[in-house]
Backbone bond lengths (Angstrom), bond angles and torsions (degrees), N, CA, C in turn:
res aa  C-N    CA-C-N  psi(-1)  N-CA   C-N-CA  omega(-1)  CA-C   N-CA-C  phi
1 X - - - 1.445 - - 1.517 108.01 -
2 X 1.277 133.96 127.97 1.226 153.72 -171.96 1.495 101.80 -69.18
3 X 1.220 126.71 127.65 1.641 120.58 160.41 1.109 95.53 -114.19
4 X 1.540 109.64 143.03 1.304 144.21 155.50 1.295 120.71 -89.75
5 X 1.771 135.59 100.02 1.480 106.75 168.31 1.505 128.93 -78.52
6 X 1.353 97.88 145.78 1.421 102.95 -173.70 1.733 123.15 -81.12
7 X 0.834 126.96 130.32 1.618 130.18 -169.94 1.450 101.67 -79.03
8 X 1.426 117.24 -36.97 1.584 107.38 -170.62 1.787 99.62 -96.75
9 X 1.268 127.89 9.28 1.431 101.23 161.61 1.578 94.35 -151.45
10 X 1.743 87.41 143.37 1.914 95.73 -174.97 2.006 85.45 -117.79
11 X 1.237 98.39 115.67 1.554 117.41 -155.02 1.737 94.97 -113.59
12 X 1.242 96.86 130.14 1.468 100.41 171.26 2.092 104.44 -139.92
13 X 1.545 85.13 108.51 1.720 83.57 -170.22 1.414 126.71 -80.82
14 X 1.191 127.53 172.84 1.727 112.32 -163.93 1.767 87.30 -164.04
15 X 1.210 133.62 155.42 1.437 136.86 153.76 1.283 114.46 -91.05
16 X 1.477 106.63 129.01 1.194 127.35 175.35 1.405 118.69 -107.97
17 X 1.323 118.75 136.73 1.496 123.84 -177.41 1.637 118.25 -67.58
18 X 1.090 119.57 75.67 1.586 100.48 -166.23 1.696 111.64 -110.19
19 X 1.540 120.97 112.29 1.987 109.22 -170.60 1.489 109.40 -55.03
20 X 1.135 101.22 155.68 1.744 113.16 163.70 1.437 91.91 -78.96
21 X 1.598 90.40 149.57 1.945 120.49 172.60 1.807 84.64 -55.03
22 X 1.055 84.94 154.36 1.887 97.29 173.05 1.702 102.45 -114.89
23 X 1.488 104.12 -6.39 1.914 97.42 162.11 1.287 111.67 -58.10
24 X 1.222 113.99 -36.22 1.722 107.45 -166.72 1.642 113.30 -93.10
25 X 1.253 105.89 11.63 1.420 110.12 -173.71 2.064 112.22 -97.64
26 X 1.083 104.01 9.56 1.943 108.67 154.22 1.613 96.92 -100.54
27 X 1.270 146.74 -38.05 0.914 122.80 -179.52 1.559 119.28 -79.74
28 X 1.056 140.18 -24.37 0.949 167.90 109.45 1.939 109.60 8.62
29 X 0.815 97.96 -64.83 1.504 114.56 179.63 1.323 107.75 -87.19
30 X 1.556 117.88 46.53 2.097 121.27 -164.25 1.996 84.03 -95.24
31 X 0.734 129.51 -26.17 1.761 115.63 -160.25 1.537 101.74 -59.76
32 X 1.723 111.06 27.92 1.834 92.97 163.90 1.973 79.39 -110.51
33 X 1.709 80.83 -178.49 1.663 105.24 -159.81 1.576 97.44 -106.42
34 X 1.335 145.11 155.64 1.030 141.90 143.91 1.701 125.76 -53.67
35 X 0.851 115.12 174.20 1.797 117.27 -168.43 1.561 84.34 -120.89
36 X 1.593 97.71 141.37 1.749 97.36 -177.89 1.701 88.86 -120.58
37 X 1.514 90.78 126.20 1.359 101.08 171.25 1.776 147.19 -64.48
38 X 0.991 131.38 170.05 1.289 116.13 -147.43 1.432 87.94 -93.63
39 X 1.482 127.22 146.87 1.690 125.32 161.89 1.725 130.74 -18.46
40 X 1.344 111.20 100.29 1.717 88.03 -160.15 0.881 104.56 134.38
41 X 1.753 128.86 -61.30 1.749 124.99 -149.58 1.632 88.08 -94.09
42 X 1.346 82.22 160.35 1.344 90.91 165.89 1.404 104.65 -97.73
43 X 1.259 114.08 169.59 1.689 136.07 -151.65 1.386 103.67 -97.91
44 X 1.511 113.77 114.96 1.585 108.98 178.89 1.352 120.45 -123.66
45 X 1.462 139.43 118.47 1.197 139.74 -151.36 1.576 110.01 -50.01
46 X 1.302 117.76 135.71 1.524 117.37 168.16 1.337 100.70 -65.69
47 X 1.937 104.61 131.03 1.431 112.99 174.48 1.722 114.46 -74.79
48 X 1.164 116.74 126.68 1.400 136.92 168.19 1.524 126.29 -54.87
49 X 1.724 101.64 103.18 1.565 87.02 -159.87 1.766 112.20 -55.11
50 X 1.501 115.19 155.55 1.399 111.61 167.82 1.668 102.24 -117.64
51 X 1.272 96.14 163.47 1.498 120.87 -168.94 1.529 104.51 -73.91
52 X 1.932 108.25 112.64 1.192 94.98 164.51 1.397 135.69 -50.00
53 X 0.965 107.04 -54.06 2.068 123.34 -174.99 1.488 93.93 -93.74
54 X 1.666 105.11 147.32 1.541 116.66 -169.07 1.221 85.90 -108.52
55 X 1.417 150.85 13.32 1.590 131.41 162.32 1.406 87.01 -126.02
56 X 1.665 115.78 142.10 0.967 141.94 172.52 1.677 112.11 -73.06
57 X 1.173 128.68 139.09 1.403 120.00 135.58 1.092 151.39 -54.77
58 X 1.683 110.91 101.43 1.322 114.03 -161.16 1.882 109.30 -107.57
59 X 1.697 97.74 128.38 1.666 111.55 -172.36 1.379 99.90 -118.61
60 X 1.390 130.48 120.95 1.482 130.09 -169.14 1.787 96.06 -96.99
61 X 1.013 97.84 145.67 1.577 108.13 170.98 1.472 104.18 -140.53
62 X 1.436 113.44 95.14 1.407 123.82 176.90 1.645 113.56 54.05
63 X 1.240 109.78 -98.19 1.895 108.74 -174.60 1.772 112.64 -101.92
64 X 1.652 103.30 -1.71 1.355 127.02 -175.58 1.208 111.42 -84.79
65 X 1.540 148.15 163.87 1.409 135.88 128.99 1.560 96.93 -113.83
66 X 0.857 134.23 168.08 1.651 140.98 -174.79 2.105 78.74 -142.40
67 X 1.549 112.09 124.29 1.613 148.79 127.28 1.171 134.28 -67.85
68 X 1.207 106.01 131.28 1.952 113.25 -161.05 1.578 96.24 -173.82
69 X 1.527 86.75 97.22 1.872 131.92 153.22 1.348 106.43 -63.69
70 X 1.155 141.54 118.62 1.610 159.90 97.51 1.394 103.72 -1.54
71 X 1.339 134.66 137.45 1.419 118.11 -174.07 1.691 90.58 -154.44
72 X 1.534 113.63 132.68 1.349 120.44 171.11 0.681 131.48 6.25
73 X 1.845 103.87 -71.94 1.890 126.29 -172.43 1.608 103.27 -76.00
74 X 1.216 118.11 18.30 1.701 109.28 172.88 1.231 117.78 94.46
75 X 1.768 106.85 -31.86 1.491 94.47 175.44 1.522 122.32 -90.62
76 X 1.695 107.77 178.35 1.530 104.45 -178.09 1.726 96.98 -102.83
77 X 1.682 89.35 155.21 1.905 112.56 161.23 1.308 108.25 -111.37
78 X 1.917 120.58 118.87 0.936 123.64 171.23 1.333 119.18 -105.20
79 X 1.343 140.73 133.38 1.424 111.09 160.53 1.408 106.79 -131.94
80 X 1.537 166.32 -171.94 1.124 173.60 -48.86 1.593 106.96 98.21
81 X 1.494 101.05 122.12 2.139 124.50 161.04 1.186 118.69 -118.08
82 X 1.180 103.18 167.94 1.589 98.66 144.20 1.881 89.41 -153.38
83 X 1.576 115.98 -174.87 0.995 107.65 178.03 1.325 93.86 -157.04
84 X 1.411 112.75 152.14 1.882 111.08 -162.10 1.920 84.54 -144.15
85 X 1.384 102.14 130.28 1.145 125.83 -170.86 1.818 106.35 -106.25
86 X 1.030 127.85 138.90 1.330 145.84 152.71 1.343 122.71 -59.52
87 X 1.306 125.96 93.17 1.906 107.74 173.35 1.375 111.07 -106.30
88 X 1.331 128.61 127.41 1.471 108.67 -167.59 1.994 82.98 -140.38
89 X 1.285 92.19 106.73 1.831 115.14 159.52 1.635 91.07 69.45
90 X 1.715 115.87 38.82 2.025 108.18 173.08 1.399 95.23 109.90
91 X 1.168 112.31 -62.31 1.704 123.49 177.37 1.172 133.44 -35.83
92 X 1.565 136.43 87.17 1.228 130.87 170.86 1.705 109.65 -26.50
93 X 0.922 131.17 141.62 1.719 144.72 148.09 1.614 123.80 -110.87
94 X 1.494 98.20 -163.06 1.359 100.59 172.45 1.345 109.55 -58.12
95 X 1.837 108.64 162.73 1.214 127.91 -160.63 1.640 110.41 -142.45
96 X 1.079 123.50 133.87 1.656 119.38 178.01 1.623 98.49 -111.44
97 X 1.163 119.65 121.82 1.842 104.52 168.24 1.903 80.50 -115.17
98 X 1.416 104.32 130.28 1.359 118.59 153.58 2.249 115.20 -95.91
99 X 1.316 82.18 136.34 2.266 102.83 179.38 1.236 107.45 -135.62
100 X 1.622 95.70 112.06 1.545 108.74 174.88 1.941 102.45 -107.89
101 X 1.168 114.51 123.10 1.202 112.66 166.39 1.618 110.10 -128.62
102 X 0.949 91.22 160.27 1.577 107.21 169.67 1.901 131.81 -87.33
103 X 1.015 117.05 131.78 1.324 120.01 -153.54 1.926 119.43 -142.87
104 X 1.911 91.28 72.13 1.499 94.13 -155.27 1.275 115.43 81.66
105 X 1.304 116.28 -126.34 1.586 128.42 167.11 1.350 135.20 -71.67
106 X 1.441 108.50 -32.00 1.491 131.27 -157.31 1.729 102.26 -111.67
107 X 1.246 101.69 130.18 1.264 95.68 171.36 1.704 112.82 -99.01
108 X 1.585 95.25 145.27 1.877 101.57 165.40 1.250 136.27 -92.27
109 X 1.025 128.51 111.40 1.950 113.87 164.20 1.119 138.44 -108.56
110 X 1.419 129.66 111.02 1.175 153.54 122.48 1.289 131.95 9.23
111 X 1.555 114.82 93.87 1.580 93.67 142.93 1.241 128.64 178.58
112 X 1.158 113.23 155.75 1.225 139.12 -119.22 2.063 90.47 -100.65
113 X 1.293 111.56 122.75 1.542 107.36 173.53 1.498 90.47 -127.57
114 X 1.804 105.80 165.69 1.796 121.79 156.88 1.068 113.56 -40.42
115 X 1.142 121.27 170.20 1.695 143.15 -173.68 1.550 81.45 -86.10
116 X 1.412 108.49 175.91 1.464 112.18 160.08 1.313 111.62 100.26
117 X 1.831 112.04 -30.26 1.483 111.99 -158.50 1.994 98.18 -88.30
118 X 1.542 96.11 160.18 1.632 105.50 -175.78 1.315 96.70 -62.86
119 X 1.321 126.08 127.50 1.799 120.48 156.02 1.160 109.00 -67.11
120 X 1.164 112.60 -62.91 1.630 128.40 -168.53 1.721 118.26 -24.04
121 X 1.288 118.52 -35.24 1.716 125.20 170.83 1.815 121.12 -92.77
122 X 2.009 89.78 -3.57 1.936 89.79 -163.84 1.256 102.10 63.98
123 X 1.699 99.85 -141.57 1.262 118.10 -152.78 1.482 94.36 -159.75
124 X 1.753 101.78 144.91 1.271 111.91 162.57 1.137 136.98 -111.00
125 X 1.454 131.73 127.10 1.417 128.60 -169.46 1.692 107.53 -107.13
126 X 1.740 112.01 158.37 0.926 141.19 -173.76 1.518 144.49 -151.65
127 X 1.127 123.51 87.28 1.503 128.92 -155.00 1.858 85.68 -82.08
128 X 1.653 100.84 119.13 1.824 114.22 174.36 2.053 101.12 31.81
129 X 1.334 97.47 -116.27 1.789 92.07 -169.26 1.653 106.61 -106.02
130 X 1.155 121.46 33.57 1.408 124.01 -166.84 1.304 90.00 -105.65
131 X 1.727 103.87 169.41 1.318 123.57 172.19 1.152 136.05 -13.08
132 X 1.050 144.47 120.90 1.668 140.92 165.94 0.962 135.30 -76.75
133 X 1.651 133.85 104.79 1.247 132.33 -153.59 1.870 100.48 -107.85
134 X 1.310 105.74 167.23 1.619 119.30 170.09 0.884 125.31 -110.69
135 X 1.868 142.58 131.39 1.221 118.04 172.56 1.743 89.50 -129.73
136 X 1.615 100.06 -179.46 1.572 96.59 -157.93 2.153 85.49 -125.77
137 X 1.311 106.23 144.53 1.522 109.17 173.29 1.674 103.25 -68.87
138 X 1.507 108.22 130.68 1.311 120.07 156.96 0.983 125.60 -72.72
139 X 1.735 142.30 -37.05 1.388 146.19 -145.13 1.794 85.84 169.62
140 X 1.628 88.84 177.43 1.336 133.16 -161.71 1.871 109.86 -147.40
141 X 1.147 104.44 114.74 1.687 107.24 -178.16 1.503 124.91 -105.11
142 X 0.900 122.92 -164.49 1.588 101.57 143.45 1.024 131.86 -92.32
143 X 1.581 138.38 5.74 0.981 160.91 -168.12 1.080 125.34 -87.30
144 X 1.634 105.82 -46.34 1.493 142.40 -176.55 1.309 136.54 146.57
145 X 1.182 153.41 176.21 1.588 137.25 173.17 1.492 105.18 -92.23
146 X 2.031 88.63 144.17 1.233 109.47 -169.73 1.817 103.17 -93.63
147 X 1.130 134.07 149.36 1.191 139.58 162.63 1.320 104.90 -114.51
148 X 1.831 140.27 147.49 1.073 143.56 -170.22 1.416 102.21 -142.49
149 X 1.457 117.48 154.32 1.351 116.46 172.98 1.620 99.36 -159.86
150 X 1.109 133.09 140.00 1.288 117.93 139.17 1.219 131.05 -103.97
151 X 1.653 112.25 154.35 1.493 136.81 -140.14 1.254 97.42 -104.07
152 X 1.604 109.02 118.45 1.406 126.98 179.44 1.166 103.55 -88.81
153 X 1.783 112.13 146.41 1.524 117.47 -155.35 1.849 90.71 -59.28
154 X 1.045 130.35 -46.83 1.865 128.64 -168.10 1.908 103.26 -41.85
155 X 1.505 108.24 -52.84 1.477 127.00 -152.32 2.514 80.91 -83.09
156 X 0.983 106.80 -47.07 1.701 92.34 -174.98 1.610 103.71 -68.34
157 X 1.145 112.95 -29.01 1.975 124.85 -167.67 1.798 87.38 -73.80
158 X 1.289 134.83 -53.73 1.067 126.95 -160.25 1.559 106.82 -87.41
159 X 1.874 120.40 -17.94 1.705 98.00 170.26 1.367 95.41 -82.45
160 X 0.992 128.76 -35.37 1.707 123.67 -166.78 1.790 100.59 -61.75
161 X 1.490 147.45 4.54 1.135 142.58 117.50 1.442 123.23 -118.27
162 X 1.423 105.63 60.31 1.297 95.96 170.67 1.829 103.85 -123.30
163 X 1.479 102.44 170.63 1.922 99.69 166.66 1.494 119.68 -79.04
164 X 1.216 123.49 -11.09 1.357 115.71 -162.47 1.591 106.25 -179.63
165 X 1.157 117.25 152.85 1.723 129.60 175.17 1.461 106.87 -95.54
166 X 1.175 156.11 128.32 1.463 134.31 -169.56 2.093 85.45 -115.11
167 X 0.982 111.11 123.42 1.885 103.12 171.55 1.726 84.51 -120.74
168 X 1.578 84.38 150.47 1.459 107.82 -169.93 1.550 118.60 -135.14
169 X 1.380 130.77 90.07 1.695 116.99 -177.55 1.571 110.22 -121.45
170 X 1.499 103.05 -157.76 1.184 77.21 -177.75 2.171 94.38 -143.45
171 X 1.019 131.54 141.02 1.014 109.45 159.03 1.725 158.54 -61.10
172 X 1.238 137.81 146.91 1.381 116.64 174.81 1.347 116.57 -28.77
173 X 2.015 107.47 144.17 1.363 111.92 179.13 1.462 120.07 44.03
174 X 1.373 134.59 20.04 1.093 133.66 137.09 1.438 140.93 -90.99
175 X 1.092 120.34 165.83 1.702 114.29 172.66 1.473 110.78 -107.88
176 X 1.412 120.72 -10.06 1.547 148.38 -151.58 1.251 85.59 -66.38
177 X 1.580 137.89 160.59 1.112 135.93 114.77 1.346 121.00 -101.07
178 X 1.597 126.64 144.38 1.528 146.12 -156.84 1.785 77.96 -117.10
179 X 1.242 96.82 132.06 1.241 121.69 158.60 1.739 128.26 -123.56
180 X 1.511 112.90 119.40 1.487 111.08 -165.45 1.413 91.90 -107.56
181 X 1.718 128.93 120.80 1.671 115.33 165.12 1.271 93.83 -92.01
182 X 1.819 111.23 142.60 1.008 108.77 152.39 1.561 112.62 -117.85
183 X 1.283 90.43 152.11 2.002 106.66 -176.62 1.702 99.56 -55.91
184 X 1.079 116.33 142.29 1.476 146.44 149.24 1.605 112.50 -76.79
185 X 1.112 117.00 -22.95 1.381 113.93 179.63 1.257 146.86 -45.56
186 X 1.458 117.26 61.27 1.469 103.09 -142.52 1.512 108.67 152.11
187 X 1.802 111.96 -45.22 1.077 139.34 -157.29 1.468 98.65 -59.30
188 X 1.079 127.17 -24.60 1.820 113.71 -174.41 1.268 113.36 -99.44
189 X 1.309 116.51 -6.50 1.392 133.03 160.12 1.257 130.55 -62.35
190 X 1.374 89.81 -39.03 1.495 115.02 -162.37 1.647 99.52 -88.84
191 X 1.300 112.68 -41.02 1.775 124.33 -174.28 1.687 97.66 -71.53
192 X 1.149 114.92 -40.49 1.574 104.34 168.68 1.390 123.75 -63.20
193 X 1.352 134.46 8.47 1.393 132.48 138.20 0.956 130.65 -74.92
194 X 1.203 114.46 -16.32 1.719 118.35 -166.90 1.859 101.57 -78.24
């Protein structure tokens, strides 16, 4: 992946602890099945467990925190962030928070960039000097736009030993690409909650 340095921001990144919204955490928690009704009834949505406790449990593992929801039906919701902040001259900046959860079998990842950035190319990912993968933006929040991908067993086997994630986009009306690494440090620690 090509870096470009950027002239308008002298960026020094750091992980920041930041929780996931707990709105998105019944959908989030979909790996139960619906109940199929008996001949006759009509069909009524399987209720979605919700989270007993409204603060999650948070366990840091180096550049990781791993989250874990308590949920009605007894079971737990785990998922793993981290979030890497921009400081440029005191100034908060852009921000990447990466969310890996688990989903049944398959795991998902998440993440979350500033408003502002080009959709139109996604985003490119990069475990240290390996392969370069693509993912495409799902939505736009107020928060920032989400990009989603799920993690093929090769691409989770290689962050779980790798040094770093390199994500790469680019903003509106630019040609620049912004590159955020995030640390792995932690990351297999952190995937053993899920």
């Amino acid at each position: 992946m090509k870096r470009e340095p950027s002239p308008s921001i002298s960026a020094v990144l750091r992980p920041v602890g930041v929780l996931f919204a707990l709105a998105l955490l019944p959908a989030m928690a979909s790996g139960q099945q619906a109940q199929q009704p008996a001949p006759g009834q009509a069909q009524q949505p399987a209720p979605t467990p919700q989270p007993v406790q409204q603060e999650p449990e948070v366990t840091t593992h180096q550049d990781w925190e791993s989250l874990c929801w308590e949920l009605d039906d007894g079971s737990e919701f785990c998922q793993m962030q981290q979030t890497l902040q921009v400081e440029n001259q005191g100034e908060q900046g852009p921000y990447l928070r990466t969310t890996i959860r688990r989903e049944g079998e398959r795991y998902v990842m998440e993440l979350l960039l500033p408003l502002g950035v080009d959709l139109r190319p996604g985003i490119v990912m990069q475990v240290d000097e390996g392969e370069e993968r693509n993912a495409g933006f799902v939505t736009c929040i107020q928060q920032g736009c989400v990009a989603a991908t799920e993690l093929t067993n090769e691409m989770f086997q290689e962050m779980r030993g790798g040094r770093e994630l390199n994500v790469g986009f680019r903003p509106l009306q630019s040609e620049q690409v912004l590159v955020f690494d995030v640390s792995l440090m932690g990351f297999t620690a952190a995937s053993n909650e899920l």
